[in-house]
C-alpha positions in Angstrom: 92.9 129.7 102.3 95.1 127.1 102.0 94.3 124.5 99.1 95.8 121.1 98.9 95.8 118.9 95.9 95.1 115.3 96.1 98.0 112.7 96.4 96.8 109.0 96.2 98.0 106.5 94.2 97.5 102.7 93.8 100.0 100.5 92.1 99.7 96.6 91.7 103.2 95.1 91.2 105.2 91.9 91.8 107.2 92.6 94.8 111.0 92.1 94.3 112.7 92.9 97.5 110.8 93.2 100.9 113.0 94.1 104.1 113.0 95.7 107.6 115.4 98.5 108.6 115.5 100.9 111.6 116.3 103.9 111.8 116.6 106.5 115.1 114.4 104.3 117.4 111.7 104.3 114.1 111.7 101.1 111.6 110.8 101.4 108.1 109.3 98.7 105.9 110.7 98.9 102.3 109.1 96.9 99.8 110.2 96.8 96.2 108.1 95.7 93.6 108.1 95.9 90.3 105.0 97.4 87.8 105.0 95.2 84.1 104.0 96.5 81.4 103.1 95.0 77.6 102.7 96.8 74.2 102.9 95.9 70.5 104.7 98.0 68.3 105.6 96.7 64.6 103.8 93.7 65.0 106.1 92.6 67.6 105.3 92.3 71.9 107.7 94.4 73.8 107.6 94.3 78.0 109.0 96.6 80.1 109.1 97.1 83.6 109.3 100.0 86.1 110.8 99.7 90.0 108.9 101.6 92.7 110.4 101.9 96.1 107.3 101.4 98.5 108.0 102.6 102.2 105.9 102.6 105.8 107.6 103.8 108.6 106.7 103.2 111.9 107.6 103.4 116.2 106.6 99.4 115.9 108.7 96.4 114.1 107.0 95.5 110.8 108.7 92.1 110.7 105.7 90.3 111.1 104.0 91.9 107.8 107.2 91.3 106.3 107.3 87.2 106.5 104.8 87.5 104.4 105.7 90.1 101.8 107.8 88.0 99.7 109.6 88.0 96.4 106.9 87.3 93.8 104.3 87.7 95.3 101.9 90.1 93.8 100.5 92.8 95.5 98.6 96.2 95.4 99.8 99.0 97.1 97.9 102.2 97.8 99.5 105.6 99.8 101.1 109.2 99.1 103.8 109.8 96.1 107.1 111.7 97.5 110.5 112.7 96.2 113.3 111.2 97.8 116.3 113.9 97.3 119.6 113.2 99.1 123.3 113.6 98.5 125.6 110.4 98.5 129.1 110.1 100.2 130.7 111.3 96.9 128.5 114.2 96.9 126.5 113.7 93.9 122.8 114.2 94.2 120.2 111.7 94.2 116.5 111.6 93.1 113.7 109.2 93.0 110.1 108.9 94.2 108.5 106.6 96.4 105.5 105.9 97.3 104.5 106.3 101.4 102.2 103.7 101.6 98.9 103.5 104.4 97.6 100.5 103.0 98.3 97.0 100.8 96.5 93.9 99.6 98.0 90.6 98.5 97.0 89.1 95.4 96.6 85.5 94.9 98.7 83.6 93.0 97.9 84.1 89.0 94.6 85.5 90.1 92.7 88.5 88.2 94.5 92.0 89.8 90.6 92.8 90.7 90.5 89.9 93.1 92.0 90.1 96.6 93.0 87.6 99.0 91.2 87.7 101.9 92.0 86.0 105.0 89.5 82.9 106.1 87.4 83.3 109.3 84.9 81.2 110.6 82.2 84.0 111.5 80.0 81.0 113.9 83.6 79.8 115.2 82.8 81.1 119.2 86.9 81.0 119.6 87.4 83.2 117.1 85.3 86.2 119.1 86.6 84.8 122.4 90.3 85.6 121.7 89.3 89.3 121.7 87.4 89.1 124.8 90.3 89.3 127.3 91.8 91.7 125.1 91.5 95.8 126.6 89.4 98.1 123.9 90.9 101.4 122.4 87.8 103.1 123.5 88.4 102.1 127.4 91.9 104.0 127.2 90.8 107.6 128.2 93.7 108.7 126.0 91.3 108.1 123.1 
């Protein structure tokens, strides 16, 4: 039997650096982001901060969820930890670990980490449903 451990993680970070690259026909969204921490030690408040490299790749352009990805902004990111090995040109080897993310959340602005932005929709608005309307359905694609 084959066992599998678990590999989720969430991290909530200020994003730093947000872009858009592609990469044999697939694109790759690369966010940044930076995870703070605080501590007292002697009486006195030390703050460090650690760098995470957050990627999503993907056959479709991102550019559109990276407008608004941008520097500052905080933001909570959930997906799978992996190590990123590779050689550089001069042949030395390089490590670091990533994080694959599936899913992320913006944060408002100076907001509590536990609340998320959500995005405003008029439920009674009869437009809003109508814009799906013309729209074809997953489920009528016999592919699916």
């Amino acid at each position: 039997m084959l066992y599998d451990d678990i590999n989720v993680s969430t991290m909530t970070g200020t994003i730093l650096k947000t872009e858009v690259r592609e990469i044999k026909n697939r694109y790759v969204l690369v966010i940044r982001i930076a995870i703070n921490k605080s501590y007292k030690m002697n009486g006195i408040i030390k703050k460090e901060s650690t760098i995470i490299e957050c990627q999503k790749w993907s056959k479709y352009d991102p550019k559109n969820q990276a407008i608004v990805l941008t520097k500052g902004t905080r933001i909570s990111i959930t997906g799978e930890l992996k190590e990123n090995n590779y050689y550089t040109k001069d042949g030395n080897l390089h490590r670091s670990i990533i994080l694959s993310f599936i899913n992320f959340f913006i944060i408002k602005k100076g907001a509590n980490p536990d609340e998320v932005q959500e995005e405003e929709n008029d439920d009674d608005d009869e437009d809003y449903y109508k814009r799906f309307e013309d729209e074809e359905s997953i489920y009528d694609n016999p592919l699916f």
